[in-house]
Backbone as a ProteinNet text record, in pm:
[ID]
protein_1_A
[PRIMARY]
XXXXXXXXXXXXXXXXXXXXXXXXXXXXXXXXXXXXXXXXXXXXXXXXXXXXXXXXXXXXXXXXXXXXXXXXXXXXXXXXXX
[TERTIARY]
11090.6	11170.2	11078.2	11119.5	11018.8	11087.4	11020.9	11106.2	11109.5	11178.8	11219.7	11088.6	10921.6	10833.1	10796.2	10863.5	10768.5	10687.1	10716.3	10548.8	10647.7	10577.8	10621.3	10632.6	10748.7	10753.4	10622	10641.2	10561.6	10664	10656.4	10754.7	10684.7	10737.3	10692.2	10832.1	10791.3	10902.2	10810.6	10873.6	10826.2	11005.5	10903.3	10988.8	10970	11038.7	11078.7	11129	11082.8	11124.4	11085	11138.2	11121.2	11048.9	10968	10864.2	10999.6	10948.5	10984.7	11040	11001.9	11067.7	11178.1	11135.3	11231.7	11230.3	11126.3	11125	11022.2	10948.5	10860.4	10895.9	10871.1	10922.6	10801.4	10793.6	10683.7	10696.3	10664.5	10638.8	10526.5	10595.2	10522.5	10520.6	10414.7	10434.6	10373.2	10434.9	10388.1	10419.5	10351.4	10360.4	10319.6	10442.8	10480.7	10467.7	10343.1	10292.6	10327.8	10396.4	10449	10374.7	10258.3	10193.5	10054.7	10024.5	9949.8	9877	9766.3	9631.7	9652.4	9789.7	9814.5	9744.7	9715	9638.4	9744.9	9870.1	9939	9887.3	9893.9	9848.9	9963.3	10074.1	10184.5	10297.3	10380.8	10506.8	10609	10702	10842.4	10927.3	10975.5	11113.4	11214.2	11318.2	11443.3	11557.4	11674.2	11832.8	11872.3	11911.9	12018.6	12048.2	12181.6	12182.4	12123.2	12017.5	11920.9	11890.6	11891.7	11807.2	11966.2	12062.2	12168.6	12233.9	12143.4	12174.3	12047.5	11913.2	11820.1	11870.5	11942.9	11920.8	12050.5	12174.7	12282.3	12206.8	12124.6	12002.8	11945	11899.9	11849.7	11906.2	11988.8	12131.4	12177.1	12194.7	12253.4	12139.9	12037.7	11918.9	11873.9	11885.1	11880.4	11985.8	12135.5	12254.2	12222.9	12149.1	12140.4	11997.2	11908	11775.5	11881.7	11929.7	11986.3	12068.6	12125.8	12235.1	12103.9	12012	11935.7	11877.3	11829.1	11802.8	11885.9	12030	12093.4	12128.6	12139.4	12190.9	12079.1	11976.5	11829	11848.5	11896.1	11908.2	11978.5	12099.1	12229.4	12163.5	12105.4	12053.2	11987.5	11866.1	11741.2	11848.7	11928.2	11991.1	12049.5	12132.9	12234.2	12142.7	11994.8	11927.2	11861.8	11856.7	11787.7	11890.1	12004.3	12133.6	12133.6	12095.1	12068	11992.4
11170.4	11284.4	11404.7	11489.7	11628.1	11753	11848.4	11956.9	12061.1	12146.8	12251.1	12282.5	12293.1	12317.6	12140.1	12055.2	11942.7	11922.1	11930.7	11885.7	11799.9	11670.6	11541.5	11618.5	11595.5	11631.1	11544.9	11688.1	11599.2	11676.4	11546.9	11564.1	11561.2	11609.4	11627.6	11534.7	11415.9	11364.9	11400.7	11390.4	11408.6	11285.2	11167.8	11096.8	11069.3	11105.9	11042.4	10990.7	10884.3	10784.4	10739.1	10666	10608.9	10490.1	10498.2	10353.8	10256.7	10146.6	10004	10057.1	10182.3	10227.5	10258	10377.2	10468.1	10597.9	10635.6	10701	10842.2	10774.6	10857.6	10856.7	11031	11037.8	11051.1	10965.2	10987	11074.5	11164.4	11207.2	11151.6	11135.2	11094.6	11169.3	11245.2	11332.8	11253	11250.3	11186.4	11283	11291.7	11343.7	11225.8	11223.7	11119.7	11246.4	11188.6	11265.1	11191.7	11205.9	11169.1	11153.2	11214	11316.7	11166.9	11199.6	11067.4	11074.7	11197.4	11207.1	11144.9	11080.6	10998.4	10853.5	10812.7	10669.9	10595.1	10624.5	10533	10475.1	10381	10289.2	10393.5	10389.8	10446.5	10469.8	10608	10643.6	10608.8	10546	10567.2	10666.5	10711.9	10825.7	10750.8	10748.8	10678.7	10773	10732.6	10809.7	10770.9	10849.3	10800.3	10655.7	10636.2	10542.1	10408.1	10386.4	10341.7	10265.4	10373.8	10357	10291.8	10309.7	10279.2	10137	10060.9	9938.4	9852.6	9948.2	9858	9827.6	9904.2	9894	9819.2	9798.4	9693.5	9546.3	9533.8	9405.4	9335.7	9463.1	9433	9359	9462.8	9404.7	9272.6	9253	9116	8990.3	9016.7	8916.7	8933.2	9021	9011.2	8923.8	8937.2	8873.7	8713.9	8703.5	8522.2	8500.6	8609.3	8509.2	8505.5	8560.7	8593.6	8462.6	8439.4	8337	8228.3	8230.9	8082	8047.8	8166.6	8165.2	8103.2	8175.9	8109.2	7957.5	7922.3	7782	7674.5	7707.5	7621.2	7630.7	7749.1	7745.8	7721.5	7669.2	7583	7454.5	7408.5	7268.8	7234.1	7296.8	7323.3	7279.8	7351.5	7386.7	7249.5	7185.1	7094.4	6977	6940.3	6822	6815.3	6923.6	6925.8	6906.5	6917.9	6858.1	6706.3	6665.2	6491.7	6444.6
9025.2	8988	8980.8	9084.9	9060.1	9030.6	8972.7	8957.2	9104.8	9108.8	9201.1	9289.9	9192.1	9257.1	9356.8	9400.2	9392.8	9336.5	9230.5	9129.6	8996.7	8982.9	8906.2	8762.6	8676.3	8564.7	8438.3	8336.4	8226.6	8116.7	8021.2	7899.9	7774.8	7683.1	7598.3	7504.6	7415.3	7289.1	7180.4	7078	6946.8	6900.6	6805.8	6738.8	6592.7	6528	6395.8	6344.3	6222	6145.6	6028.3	5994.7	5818.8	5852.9	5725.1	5707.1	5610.7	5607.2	5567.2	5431.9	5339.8	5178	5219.2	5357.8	5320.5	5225.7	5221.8	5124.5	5204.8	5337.4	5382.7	5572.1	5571.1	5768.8	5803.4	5944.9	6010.2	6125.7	6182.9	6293.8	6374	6529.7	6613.8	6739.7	6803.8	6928.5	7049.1	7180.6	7265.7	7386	7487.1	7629.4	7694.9	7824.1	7951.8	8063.4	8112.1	8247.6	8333.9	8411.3	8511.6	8662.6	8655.7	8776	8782.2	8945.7	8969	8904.8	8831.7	8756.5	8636.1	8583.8	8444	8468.1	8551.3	8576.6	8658.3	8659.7	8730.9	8883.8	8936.7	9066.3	9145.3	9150.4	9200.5	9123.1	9216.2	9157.5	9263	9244.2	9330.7	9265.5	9404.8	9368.7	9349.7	9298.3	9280.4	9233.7	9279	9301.4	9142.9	9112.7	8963.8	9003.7	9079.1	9109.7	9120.6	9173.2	9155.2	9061.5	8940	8813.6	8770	8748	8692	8720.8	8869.4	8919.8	8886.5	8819.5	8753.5	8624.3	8541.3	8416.1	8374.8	8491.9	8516.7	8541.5	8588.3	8658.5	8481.9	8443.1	8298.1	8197.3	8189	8100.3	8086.6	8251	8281.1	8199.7	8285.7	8251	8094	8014.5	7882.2	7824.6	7863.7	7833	7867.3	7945.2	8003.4	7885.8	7886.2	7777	7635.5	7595	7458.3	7467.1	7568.1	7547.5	7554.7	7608.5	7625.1	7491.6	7408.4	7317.7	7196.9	7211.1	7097.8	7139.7	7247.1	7262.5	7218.7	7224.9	7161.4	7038	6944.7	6863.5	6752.8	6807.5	6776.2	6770.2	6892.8	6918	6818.9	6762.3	6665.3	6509.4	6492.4	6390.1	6359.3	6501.6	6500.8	6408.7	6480.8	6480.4	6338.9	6281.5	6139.2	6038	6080.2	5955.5	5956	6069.5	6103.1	5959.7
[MASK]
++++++++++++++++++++++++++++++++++++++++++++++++++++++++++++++++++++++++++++++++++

């Protein structure tokens, strides 16, 4: 994804959150350079699209470990009432 100049975006997040009280916010600032001089090996360009049929791919395969997960864990559960 590049901007108007061809030149790879860099972002700037800043995230915040609460510690384990609750009682205290943390701020956290991060920049995502996008641009080859960040160390990356390589960048691919990709279509929205694209990205919207990886993260459908994801989904799916998270939905199958989650299910593999709970079914061991029924099993686990079943054998210790024995």
């Amino acid at each position: 994804m590049k901007n108007g100049n061809k030149e790879y975006l860099v972002y700037k997040a800043k995230v915040t959150y609460k510690g384990y009280d609750n009682n205290l916010l943390y701020d956290e600032n991060y920049i995502i350079d996008l641009n080859f001089q960040s160390g990356l090996l390589f960048l691919a360009e990709k279509e929205i699209n694209d990205l919207a049929k990886d993260f459908s791919d994801f989904k799916k395969e998270s939905k199958k470990q989650l299910s593999s997960i709970s079914s061991s864990l029924i099993k686990i559960s079943e054998n210790r009432e024995d």
